[in-house]
N, C-alpha and C positions, 0 to 999 in steps of 0.2 A: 504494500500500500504506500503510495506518494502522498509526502508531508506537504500538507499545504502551503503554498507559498505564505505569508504574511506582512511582509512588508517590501515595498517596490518604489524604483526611482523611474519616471517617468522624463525620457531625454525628447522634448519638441519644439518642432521647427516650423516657417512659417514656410516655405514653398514646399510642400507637399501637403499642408493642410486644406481641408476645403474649402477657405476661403480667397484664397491665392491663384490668379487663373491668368496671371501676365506679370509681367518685370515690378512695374509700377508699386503692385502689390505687396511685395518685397521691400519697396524703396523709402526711408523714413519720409514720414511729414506729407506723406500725399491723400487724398481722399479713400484711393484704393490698401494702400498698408493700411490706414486704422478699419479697414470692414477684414482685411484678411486678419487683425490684431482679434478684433471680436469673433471671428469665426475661429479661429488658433485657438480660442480661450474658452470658447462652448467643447471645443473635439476634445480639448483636455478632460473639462467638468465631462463630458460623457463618459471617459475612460474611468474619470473618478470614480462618479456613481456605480457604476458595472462594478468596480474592485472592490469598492465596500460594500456593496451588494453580497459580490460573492466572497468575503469572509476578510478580505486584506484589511491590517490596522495600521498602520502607516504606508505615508503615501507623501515622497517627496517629487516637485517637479522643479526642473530644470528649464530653463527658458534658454535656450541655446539660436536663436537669430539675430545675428549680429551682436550687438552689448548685451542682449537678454533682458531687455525694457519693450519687449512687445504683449507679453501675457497682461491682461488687465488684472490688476490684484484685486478691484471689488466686485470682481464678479467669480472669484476660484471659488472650491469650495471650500471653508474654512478649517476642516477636519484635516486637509492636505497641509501639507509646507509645499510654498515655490520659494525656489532659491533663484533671485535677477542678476544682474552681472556677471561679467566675464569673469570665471577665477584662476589663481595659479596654479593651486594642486590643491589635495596632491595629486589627482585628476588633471591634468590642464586643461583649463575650460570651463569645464562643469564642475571641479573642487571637492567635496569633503563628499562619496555618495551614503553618508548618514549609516543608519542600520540594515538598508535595501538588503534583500535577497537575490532581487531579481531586478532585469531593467528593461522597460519598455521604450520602443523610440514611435514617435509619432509624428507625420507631417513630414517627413526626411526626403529629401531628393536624391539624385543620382550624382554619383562621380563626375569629374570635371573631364572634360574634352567623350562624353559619350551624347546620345540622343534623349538623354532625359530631359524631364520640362525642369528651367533652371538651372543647369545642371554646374554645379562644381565642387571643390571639395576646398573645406575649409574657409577658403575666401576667390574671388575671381581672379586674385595674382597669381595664382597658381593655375599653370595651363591641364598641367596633367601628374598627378601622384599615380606610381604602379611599382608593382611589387612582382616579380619574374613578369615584368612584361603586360601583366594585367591593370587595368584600373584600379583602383584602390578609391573606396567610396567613406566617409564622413565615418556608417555604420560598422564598420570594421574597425577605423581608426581605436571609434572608442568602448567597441566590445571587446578588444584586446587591451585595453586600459583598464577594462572592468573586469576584467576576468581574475587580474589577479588580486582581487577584492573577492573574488568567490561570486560574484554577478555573473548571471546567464541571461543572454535577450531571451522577453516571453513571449513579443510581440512588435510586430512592424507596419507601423504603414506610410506612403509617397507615393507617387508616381507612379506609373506599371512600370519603366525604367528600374526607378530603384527598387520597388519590389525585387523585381528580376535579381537586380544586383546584390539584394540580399539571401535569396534564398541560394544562390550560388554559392 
């Protein structure tokens, strides 16, 4: 019998969330980032509800697009922690992942120089990260980061691109 999970860090992004459906959307300070900001922030609170639905007691998230001032804080659910800004570790990036067992990523695009919507890795100065020759996508970066924390991804979602490039 499999121990329930119980507590999970939840890594989201805004170009693969559902409300992001062009560059703009991505871009601070436009009309279209604050509707993808509010949609970014429902897809989170939907993953919330579902996990403490089904039994999860903590519940941190990560706001990983750009500085990580996209997630609305009055509208998460309160039982969650998000954690905003860029941190240095010991994670770089995302920073301390708390008591997580497990990590979910949500909203995630694809690797940089492939055919995903948005697609890059890390930041657009970077043309293309790969590893024997392969892509190397955001999702990897940091389930290798997380792993040696004892973190396993539970859950993915982006683009059909990154999909793809996740389940690879």
């Amino acid at each position: 019998m499999k121990k329930q999970i119980k507590r999970i860090l939840i890594i989201a992004d805004i170009e693969g969330s559902s409300g992001c459906w062009s560059y703009r959307g991505s871009s601070f300070m436009t009309d279209e980032w604050a509707r993808a900001c509010l949609e970014m922030t429902r897809d989170v609170n939907t993953m919330v509800q579902a996990l403490f639905d089904s039994g999860v007691e903590y519940i941190r998230i990560k706001d990983y697009h750009r500085t990580g001032y996209n997630l609305l804080p009055e509208l998460i659910d309160p039982r969650s922690e998000t954690i905003h800004g860029y941190k240095a570790g010991p994670v770089v990036g995302i920073g301390d992942p708390g008591k997580a067992e497990s990590v979910i990523f949500l909203g995630m695009h694809a690797a940089s120089g492939t055919d995903g919507f948005l697609a890059h890795t890390l930041t657009s100065r970077i043309e293309q990260l790969e590893v024997n020759g392969r892509p190397l996508a955001e999702v990897e970066l940091f389930a290798s980061s997380l792993a040696k924390y004892g973190l396993r991804p539970l859950f993915f979602s982006g683009c059909p691109v990154a999909c793809e490039q996740a389940r690879a």
